[in-house]
C-alpha positions in Angstrom: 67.4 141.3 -29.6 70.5 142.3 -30.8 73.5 143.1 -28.6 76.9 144.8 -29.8 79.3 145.3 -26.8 82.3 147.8 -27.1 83.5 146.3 -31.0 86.2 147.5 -33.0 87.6 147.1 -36.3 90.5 148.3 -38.2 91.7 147.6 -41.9 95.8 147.9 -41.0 96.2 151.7 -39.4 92.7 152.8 -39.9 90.2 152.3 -37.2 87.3 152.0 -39.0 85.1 150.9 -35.6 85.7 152.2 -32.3 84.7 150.8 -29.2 81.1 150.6 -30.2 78.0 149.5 -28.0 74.6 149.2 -29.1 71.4 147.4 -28.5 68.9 147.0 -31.1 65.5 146.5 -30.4 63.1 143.7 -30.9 60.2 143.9 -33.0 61.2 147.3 -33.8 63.1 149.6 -37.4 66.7 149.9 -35.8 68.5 152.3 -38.5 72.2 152.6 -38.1 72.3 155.8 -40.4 75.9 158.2 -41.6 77.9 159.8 -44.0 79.7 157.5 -46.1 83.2 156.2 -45.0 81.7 156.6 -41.3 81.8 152.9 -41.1 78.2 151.8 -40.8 78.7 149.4 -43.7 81.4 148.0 -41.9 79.3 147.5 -38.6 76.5 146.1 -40.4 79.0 143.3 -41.7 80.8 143.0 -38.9 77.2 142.6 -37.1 76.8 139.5 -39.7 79.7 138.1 -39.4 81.2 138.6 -42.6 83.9 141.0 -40.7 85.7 139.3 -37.6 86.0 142.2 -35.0 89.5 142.7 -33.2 87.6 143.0 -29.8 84.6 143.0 -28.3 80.8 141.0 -28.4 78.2 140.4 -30.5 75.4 138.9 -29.0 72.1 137.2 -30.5 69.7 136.6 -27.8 72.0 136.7 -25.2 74.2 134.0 -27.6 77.8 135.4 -28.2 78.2 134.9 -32.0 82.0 136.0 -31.2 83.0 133.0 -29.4 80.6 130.5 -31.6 82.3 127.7 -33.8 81.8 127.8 -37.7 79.2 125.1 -36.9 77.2 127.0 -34.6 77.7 130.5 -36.7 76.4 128.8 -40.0 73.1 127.0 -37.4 72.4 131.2 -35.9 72.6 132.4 -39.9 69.5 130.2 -40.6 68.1 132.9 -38.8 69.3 135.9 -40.7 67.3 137.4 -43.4 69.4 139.9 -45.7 68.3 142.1 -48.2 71.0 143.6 -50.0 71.7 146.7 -51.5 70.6 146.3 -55.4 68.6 143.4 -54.4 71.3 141.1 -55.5 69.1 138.3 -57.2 70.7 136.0 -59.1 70.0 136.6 -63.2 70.2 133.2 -64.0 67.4 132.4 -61.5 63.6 133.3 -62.1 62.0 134.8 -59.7 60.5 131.6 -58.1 64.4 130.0 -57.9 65.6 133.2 -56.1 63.4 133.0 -53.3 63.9 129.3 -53.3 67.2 129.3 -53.1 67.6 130.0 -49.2 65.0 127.0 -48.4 67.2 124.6 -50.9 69.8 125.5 -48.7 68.7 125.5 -45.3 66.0 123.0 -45.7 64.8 119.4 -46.2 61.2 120.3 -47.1 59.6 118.8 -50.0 60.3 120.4 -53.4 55.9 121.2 -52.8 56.0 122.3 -49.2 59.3 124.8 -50.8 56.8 126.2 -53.4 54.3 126.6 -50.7 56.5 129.1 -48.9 57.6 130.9 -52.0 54.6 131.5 -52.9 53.4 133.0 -49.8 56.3 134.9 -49.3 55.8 136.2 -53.0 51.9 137.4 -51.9 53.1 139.1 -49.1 55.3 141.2 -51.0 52.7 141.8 -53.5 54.6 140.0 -56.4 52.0 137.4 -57.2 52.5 135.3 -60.8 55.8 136.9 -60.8 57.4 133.1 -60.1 58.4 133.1 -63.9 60.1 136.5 -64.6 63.7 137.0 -64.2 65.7 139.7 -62.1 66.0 141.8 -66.3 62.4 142.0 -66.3 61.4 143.7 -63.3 61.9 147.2 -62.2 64.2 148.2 -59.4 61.3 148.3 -56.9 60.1 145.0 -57.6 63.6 143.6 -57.3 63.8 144.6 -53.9 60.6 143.5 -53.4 61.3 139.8 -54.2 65.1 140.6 -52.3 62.6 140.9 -49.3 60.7 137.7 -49.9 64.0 135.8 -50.1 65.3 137.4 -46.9 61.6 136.3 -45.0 61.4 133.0 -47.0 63.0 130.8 -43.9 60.7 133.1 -41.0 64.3 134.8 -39.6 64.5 136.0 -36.0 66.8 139.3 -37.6 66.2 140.8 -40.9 69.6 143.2 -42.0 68.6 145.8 -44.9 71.8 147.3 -46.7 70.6 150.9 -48.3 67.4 148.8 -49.2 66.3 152.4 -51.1 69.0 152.8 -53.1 68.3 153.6 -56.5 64.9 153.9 -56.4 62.0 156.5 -57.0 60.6 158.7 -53.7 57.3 156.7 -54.5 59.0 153.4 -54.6 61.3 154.1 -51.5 58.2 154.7 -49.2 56.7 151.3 -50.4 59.8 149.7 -49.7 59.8 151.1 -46.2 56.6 150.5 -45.3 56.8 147.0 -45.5 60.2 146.2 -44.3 58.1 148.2 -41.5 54.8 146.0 -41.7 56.7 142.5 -41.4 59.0 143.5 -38.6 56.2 143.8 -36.7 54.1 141.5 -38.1 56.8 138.9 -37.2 58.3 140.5 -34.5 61.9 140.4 -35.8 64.9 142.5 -34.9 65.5 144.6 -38.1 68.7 146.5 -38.9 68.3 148.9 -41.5 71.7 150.7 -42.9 70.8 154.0 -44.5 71.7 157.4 -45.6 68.2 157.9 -46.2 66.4 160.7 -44.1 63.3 160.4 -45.7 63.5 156.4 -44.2 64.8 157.7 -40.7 61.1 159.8 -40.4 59.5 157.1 -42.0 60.4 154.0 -40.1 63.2 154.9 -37.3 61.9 153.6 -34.3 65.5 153.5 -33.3 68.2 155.5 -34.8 72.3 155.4 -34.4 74.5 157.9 -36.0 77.9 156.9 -36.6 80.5 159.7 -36.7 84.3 158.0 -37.7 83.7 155.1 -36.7 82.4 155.8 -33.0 78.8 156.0 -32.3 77.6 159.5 -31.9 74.1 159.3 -31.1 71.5 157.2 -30.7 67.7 157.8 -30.0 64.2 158.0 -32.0 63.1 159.9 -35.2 61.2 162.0 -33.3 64.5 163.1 -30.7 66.7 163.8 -34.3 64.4 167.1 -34.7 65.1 168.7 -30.8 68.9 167.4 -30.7 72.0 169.5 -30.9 74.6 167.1 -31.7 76.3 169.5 -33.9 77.5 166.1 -36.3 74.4 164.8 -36.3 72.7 168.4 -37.3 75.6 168.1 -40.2 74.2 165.1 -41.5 70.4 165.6 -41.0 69.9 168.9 -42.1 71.6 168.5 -45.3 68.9 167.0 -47.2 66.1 169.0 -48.2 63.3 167.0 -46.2 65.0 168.0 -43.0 65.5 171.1 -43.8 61.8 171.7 -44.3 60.9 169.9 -41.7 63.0 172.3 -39.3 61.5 175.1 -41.3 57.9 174.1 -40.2 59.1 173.6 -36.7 60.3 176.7 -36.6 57.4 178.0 -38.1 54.8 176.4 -35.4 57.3 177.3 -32.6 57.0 181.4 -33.8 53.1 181.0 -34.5 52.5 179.9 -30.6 54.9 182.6 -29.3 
């Protein structure tokens, strides 16, 4: 579990998170979804630790990450998983040395017990035999795809997703989703997903927050988005065309039972 407790953030005058509380569930999709410039990139690093907050908590199983020394930060991020957006592999590394590369770091397992876990992370993304290939000679789905066994490979507590669709086909974007879905559950980790993506929110939202300048706005399930009327929220929702159909049928099955 995932705590956030009244944070804020400004970059000189602009207040770009303000007074912010959240708590993100365990074993479940949380998606911080917004407009861009509303600051959930921000949050989502800030979450991390890559942005120091001006005030505030951030707590990790009840663990203030806040008030932790470097020593204890860099212990906690053995513990993150991140995919980020574009995947970013490293070109230079194959495929096998990418997903490595957090166990080289983190661990003293044998170079053997290391290609163990690579290679089971690597199944259970479906990239099999892929240990050779470099980052130039996959497609954009299978780079997230091994961006996902790199953020499992050390068995995190929290998996972070930064617009883990971006870029990519309708097809390939609801493959991607449904496995960042499957092993959240199937390793019961607290997942953060950052996404302008409505076609993700009805996908995988089990819990949804909307940030609105920098403040949260709403918060609630994928289900609750379709009977809210949080004018922003509406805004944001209903301007792609999946929403919009989907309020169409909804409409359409409310007139049909009048």
């Amino acid at each position: 579990m995932i705590e956030v407790r009244n944070i804020s953030k400004t970059f000189g005058e602009n207040r770009v998170l303000d007074d912010i509380s959240i708590l993100f569930d365990k074993g479940k999709t949380n998606l911080i979804i917004g407009k861009s410039g509303s600051g959930k990139t921000v949050l989502l690093k800030s979450i991390v630790g890559l942005h120091d907050i001006d005030q505030g908590e951030i707590l990790f199983d009840a663990h203030d990450f806040t008030r932790m020394s470097f020593r204890e930060k860099k212990f906690l991020r053995k513990e993150f998983g991140m995919l980020f957006q574009g995947a970013a592999l490293f070109d230079s590394f194959t495929v096998e040395e990418n997903v490595m590369f957090p166990l080289n770091m983190f661990t003293e397992l044998s170079y053997f017990e290391k290609l163990e876990r690579t290679n089971f992370c690597l199944s259970r993304v479906d990239m099999d035999k892929s240990n050779s290939l470099y980052p130039a000679e996959l497609s954009g789905g299978m780079r997230k795809r091994v961006g996902i066994a790199r953020a499992i490979s050390l068995n995190p507590k929290y998996l972070f997703c930064d617009e883990p669709n971006s870029g990519l086909d309708p097809q390939t974007a609801i493959r991607i989703d449904k496995l960042i879905r499957e092993i959240t559950e199937e390793y019961n980790i607290t997942t953060i997903v950052n996404t302008h993506d409505m076609n993700s929110v009805m996908e995988i939202g089990d819990k949804v927050v909307f940030i609105f300048e920098g403040m949260k706005c709403w918060e609630g399930s994928k289900h609750d988005i379709l009977h809210t009327d949080n004018k922003y929220l509406n805004d944001f929702v209903f301007a792609t065309n999946l929403a919009k159909t989907v309020k169409q049928i909804q409409n359409q099955d409310q007139n049909s039972g009048d």
